[in-house]
LOLUM-179623 format. One line per 8 residues: number of its first residue (from 1); for each residue x negated, y negated, z of C-alpha. Coordinates in steps of 0.001 Angstrom, whole numbers, plus 500000, padded with zeros to 6 digits. Each point is the difference from the previous one (the first is absolute). Layout:
<atoms>
NUM	X,Y,Z; ...
</atoms>
This chain:
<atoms>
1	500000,500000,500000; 498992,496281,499241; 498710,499052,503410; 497377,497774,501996; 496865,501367,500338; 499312,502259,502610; 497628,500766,502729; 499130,503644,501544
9	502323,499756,502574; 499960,502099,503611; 502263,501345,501968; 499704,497775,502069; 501452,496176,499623; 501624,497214,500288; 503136,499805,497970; 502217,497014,499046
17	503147,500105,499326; 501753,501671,497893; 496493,500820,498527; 499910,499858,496049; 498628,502625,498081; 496148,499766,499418; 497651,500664,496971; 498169,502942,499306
25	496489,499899,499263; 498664,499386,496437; 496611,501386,498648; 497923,497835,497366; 500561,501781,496785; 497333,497968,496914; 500066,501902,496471; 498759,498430,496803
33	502737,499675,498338; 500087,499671,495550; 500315,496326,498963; 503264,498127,498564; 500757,500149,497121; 503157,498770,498536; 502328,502169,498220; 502484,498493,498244
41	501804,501629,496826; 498324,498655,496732; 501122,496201,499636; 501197,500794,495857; 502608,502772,501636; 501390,497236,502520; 501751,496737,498984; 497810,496798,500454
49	501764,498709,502823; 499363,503792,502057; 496551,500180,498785; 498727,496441,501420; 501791,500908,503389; 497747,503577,499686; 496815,497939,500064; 500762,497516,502417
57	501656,502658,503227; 497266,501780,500171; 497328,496878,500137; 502272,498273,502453; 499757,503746,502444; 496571,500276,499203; 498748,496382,500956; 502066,500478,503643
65	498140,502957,500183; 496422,498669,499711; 501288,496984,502141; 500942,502385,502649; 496820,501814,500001; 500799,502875,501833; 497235,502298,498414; 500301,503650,498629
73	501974,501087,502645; 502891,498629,497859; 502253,502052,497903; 502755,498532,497578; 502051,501139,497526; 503044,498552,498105; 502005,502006,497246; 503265,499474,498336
81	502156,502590,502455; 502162,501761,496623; 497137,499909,497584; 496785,500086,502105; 498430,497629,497894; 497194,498759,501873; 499923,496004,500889; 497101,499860,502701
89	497559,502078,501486; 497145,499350,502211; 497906,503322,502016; 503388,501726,499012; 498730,503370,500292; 497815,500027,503228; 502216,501859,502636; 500219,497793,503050
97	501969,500497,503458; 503476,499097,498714; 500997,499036,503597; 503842,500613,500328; 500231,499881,495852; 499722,503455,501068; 503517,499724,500794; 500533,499624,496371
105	498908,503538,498961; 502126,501288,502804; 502905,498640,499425; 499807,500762,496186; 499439,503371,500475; 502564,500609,501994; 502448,498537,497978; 498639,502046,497043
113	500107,503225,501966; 502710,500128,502345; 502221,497599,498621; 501878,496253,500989; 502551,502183,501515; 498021,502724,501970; 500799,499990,503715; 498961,501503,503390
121	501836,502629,502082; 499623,499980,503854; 502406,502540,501839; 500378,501560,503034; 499970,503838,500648; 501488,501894,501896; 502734,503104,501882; 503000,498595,501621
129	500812,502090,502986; 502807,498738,502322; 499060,496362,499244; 496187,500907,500509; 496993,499622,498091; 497469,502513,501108; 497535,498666,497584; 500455,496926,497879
137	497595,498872,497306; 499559,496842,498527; 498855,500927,496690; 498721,496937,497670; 498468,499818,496081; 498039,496867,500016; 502493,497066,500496; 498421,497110,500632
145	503021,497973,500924; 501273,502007,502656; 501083,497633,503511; 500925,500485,503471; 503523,499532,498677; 500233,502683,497675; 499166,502562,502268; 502682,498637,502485
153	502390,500544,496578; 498234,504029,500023; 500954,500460,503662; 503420,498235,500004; 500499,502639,497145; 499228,502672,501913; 502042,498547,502982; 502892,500604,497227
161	499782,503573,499893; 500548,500476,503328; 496261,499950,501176; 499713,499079,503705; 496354,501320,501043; 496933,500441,498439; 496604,502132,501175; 497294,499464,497817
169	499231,497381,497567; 497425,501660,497312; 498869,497642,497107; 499296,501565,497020; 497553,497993,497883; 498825,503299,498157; 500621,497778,496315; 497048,498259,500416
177	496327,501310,501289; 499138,499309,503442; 497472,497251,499201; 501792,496906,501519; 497416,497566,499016; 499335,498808,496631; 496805,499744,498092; 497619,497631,500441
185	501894,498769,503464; 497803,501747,502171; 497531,496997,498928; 501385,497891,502493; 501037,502528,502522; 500848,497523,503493; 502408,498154,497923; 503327,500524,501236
193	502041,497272,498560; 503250,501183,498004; 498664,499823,496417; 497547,502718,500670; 502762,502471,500813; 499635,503597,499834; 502562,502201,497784; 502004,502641,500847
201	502795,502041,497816; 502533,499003,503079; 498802,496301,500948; 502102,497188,501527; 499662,496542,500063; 497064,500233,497695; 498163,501911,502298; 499859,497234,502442
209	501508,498647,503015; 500641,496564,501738; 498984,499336,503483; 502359,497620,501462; 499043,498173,503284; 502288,498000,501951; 499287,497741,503164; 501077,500493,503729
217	502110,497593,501619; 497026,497849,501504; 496597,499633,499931; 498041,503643,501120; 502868,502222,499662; 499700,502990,497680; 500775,499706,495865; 501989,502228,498563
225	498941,501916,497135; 502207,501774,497266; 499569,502215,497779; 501567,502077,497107; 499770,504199,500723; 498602,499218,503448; 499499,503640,500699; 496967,499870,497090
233	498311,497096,502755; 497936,501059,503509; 500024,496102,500679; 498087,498259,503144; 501304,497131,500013; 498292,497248,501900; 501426,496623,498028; 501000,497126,502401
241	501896,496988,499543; 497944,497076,500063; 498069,497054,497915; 500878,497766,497666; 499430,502041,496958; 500256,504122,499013; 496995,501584,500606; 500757,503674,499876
249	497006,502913,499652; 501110,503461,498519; 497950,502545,500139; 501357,503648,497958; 498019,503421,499836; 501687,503131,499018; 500900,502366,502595; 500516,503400,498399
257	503337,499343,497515; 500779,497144,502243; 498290,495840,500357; 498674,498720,503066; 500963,496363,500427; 497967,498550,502571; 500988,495802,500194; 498596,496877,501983
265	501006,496690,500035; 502539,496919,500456; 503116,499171,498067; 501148,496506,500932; 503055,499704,502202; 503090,498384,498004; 499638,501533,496645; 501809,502362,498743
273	497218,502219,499478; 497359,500926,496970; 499945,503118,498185; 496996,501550,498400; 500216,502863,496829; 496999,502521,500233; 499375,503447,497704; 501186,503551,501795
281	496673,502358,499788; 502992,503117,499882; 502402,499529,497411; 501968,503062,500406; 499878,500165,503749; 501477,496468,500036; 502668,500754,498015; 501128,502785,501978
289	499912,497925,503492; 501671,497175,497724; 502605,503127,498807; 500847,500346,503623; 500631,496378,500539; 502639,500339,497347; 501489,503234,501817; 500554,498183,503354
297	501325,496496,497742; 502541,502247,498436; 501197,501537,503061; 498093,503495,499589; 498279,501624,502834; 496038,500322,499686; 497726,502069,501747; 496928,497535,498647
305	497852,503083,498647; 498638,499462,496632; 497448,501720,498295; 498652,499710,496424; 500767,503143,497354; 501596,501470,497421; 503780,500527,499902; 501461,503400,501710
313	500033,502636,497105; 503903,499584,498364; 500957,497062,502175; 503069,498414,498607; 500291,496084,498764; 502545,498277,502570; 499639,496414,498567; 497868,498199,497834
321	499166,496404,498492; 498171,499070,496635; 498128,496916,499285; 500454,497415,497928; 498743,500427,496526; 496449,499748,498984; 500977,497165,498234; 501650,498049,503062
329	496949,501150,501772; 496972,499040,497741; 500452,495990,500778; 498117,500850,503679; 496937,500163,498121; 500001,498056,496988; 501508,496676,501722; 498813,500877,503399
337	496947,502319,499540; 501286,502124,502604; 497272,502244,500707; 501808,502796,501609; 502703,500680,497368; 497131,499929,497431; 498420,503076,501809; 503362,501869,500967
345	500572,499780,495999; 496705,501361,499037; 500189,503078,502354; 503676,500331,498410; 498869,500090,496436; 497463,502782,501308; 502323,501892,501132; 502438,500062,497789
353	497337,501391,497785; 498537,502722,502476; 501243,500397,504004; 498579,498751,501996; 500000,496533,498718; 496111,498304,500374; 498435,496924,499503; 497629,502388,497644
361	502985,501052,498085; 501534,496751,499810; 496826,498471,498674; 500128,502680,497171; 503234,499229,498846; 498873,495733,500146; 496922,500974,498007; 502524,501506,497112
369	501807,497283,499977; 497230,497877,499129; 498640,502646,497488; 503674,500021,498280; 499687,496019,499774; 496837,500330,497449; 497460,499643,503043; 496800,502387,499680
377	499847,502932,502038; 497511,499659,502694; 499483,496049,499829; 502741,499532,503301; 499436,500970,503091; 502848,500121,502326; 500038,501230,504064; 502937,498829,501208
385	503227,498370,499113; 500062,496575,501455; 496556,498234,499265; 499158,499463,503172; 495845,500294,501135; 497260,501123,498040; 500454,502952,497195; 502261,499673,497203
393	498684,498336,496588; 501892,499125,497191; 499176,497672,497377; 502105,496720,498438; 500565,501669,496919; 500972,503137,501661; 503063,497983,501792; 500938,498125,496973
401	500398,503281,498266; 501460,501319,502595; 502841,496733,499576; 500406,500659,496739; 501156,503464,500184; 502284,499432,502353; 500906,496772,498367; 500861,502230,496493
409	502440,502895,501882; 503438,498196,500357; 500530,503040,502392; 497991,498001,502860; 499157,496702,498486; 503064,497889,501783; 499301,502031,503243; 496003,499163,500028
417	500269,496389,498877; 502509,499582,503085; 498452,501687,502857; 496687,497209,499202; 499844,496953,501779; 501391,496907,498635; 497808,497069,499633; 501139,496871,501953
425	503040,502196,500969; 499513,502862,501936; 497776,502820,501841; 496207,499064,500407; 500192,497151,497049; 502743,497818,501299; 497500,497336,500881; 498298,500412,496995
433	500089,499561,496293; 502387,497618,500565; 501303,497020,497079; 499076,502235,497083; 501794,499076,497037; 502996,502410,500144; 501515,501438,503326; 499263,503542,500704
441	497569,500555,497541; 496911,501474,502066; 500595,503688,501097; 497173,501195,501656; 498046,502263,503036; 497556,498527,502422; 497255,501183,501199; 497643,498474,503362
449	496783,501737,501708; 497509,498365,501930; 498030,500015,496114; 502927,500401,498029; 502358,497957,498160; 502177,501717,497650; 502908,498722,497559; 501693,501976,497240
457	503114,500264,498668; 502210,498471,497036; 500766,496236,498589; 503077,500205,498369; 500719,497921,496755; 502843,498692,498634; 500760,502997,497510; 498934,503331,501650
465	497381,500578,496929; 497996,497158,501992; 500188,501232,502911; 496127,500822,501155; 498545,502078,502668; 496782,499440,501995; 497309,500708,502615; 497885,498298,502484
473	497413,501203,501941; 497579,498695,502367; 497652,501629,501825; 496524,498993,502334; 501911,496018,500308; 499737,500338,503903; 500512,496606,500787; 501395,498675,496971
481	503026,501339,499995; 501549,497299,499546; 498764,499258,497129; 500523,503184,498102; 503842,499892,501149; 500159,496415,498691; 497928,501601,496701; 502820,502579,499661
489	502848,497647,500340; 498064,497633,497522; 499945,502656,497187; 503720,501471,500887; 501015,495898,499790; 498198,499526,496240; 501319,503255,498578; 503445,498673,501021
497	499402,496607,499138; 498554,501535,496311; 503283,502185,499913; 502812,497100,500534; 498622,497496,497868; 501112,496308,500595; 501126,500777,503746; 496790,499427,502040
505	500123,500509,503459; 499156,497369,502414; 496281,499795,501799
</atoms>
C-alpha cells in the first residue's frame, strides 16, 4: 500500500492515536536501463496535424525527465492502451521494485482467472444434537472481507436452527498452507502495525484488531481496555488515567495460539478514550475466539474452547455467507492499496489452481498472466502479491503490457479501469492530479517505499482509440521523493494535456 516511509519498528512503543498505517521498507534497486527513443508511427501514414503532435509529446516528457534528474533508477513507458503503439520510453525494460504497482498484476490476474464475479464461501460445520453442537467449525476459503459482523450473521443463523450450546470451536483454514506470513515480510519482522498483517484462509477484520482504551473517572484510577475476541488476549493491564495527553505502551508476544498484551501508561481523564489497530500474529486462532464472541452475541452458549483444524470427516453445512464479488472487492487495492486483500487474493488464485492455496502458487499463476500479456518469460520476478518490501521486479514495459491486455478483453476492461484510483477524485490520488483538462481522466495505481515511487495506469482520451496506458517507476530516490511523485504527476498532466487539446489545465 502507498504509505509513509517506515522505520523497523519494536514491540515495544509508544503509539498515538488511532495510529496510521506505516511504510514498509524499500531497497535501492539501480539498472542501466536502454535509452529513449521515440516511437511514433511513420509521420506519411498519420495526418499532418497527428504527426506534429507525435514529435512534440514525446520532447515535452522527455525534457521533464532530464529536468527531474532522477538517474537510471527511472523506468517509463507510455503506449496507446488498444494499439500498443509506443509514445515514450525511457529504461523501459530494466525490472525495478514496482512498489504496490504490484497490485496491478494481482488484481489483473485475478480478474483473468477467477472472474469479476468469483466469490468466497465461509460456512460453519457441524451435527445438531438436541440444540447442541458437539463440534463446530468455522470453515473459510480466503475472504478477505470477512467482519466481526458477519460472523454474528453465521451464529444468529445457527441460533435459527434451534442451536442453544456449542463445545468446540475448530477453524478450518486447511484451503490455504499454513504459512501465515507473506514473502519478503519477515524483512521487517518487529513491525506490528496493521498493514503488515498475516493471512489466514479464515481471517477477520483483516487479520487485525483494535485496542480501545478508555479513562477512569479521575485522575489514577484504572483504564479500561476493550477488545474484539477477548478470549484470543492474556492482557496485564496496567494503563492509568492521567496527563494531559495519551501516552499508551503496548507490548504483544505470542503465547502458544494466543497474544500476550502487556500495556503501560496514561490516558487523559475526560476523553472519551483512544483506540489503537495492531496485526493478530494467529489468524485462525483469532477467528475462532472472535467465532465465540459471535456465539454468546447471538444468544448461543459457548464453552470458549477453540482449536485450529480441519473440519470433522462428513460434517454437514448449517449456514453459510459468500462475499461480495471479486469485482466489488478489487477497489481495496487498486484505490486503497490494501495490502492484506492483495495477499488473501494471491493465496486464492493458488489455490484455486492446486490446494492448498500458496503465495508460491499464486505467484505462478501472476507470472502467466504477465507471460499471456506479451511479457518475456523469465524477465519478472514476483514474491508476493502486494508490493510491499524488497523482492518483486517488474519492469515499465512489463506493466504497460500488462494494461493493454487487460485494456483489449471487454470481459474485464470496465471492471479493471474501475477498481483504479481516480485522479483528483478518489482512493490514494484524490489530492492529486488534480485540474487536468477533463474530469476523471487519470485511472491509475500508486505505489510508495522508503526508495520507491511508483505510478501506472491509464489516461483516457476523448474517443477510447486515444485512450493511453502508462508506467512510472522510481527507484534509489530516497529523499527525493518528492520529486519523482511530482515527476509522475508532471508526465500523467502532459499526456492529458496532449490528449484534450485546447483545454489546458490550470498550474
Amino acid at each position: 500500500m502507498s504509505r509513509r516511509p517506515a522505520s523497523r519498528g519494536t514491540p515495544s512503543r509508544r503509539w498515538p492515536a488511532l495510529a496510521g498505517a506505516t511504510l514498509a521498507l524499500g531497497l535501492l534497486l539501480l539498472g542501466l536501463g536502454q535509452p529513449w527513443q521515440g516511437r511514433a508511427q511513420p509521420a506519411e501514414t498519420q495526418p499532418a496535424e497527428t504527426a506534429a503532435a507525435a514529435r512534440t509529446l514525446p520532447r515535452q516528457l522527455r525534457a521533464l525527465v532530464d529536468t527531474a534528474a532522477l538517474g537510471d533508477g527511472l523506468g517509463v513507458h507510455i503506449v496507446n492502451a488498444q494499439t500498443g503503439r509506443e509514445i515514450f520510453r525511457y529504461h523501459a525494460d530494466m525490472p525495478r521494485n514496482p512498489a504496490s504497482n504490484m497490485k496491478l498484476v494481482t488484481a489483473a490476474a485475478a480478474l483473468l482467472e477467477l472472474g469479476p464475479d468469483f466469490s468466497m464461501l465461509t460456512g460453519l460445520y457441524g451435527r445438531v444434537d438436541g440444540g447442541r453442537v458437539g463440534e463446530l467449525s468455522l470453515r473459510g476459503f480466503g475472504d478477505p472481507t470477512l467482519r466481526m459482523s458477519d460472523l454474528v450473521a453465521l451464529a444468529e443463523g445457527l441460533a435459527d436452527r434451534g442451536v442453544r450450546r456449542v463445545g468446540t470451536v475448530i477453524v478450518d483454514g486447511s484451503y490455504f498452507d499454513d504459512e501465515i506470513l507473506p514473502p519478503a515480510f519477515e524483512q521487517q519482522p518487529e513491525e506490528v502495525a496493521s498493514f503488515r498483517a498475516a493471512i489466514g484462509a479464515v481471517s477477520v477484520e483483516r487479520s487485525a484488531y483494535v485496542l480501545r482504551v478508555i479513562p477512569g473517572r479521575e485522575a489514577g484510577a484504572p483504564a479500561t481496555v476493550r477488545l474484539t475476541a477477548p478470549g484470543y488476549f492474556e492482557v496485564d493491564n496496567q494503563i492509568r488515567t492521567g496527563g494531559q495527553d495519551p501516552d499508551v505502551i503496548a507490548v504483544q508476544r505470542p503465547e502458544g495460539e494466543r497474544l500476550d498484551l502487556r500495556l503501560r501508561g496514561t490516558v487523559p481523564a475526560g476523553i472519551l478514550g483512544v483506540s489503537y489497530r495492531r496485526r493478530v500474529e494467529h489468524p485462525l486462532a483469532f477467528a475462532g475466539h472472535a467465532m465465540v464472541e459471535a456465539l454468546t452475541r447471538a444468544g448461543i452458549r459457548a464453552s470458549g474452547r477453540v482449536r485450529v483444524g480441519p473440519t470433522p470427516g462428513g460434517a454437514p453445512l448449517l449456514t453459510s455467507r459468500r462475499s461480495e464479488p471479486l469485482a466489488e472487492i478489487l477497489p481495496a487495492m487498486g484505490k486503497w492499496s490494501d495490502n492484506f486483500t492483495a495477499e488473501m487474493l494471491l493465496k486464492v488464485l493458488g489455490a484455486e489452481r492446486s490446494r492448498p492455496g500458496t503465495s508460491a502458487r499464486g505467484a505462478r499463476v501472476a507470472t502467466a498472466t504477465l507471460t499471456a500479456a506479451g511479457v518475456p518469460e523469465g524477465a519478472p520476478t514476483i514474491v508476493n502479491g502486494s508490493g510491499l518490501f524488497e523482492g518483486n521486479r517488474i519492469a515499465a514495459s512489463h506493466l504497460t503490457s500488462l494494461l493493454t491486455h487487460v485494456y483489449r478483453n471487454p470481459a474485464v476492461r470496465a471492471e479493471y479501469l474501475a477498481h483504479l484510483a481516480v485522479g483528483g477524485s478518489e482512493g490514494t490520488l484524490r489530492r492529486r492530479l488534480q485540474n487536468l483538462p477533463a474530469p476523471r481522466i487519470v485511472r491509475a495505481k500508486t505505489g510508495t517505499l522508503n526508495d520507491v515511487i511508483a505510478l501506472s495506469g491509464y489516461v483516457l482520451g476523448p474517443t477510447p482509440d486515444k485512450d493511453i496506458a502508462f508506467s512510472f517507476l522510481a527507484n534509489g530516490i530516497a529523499g527525493r521523493q518528492g520529486a519523482a511523485r511530482s515527476l509522475a504527476d508532471a508526465l500523467v498532466r502532459a499526456v492529458a494535456t496532449d490528449l484534450h487539446e485546447g483545454r489546458n489545465p490550470n498550474p
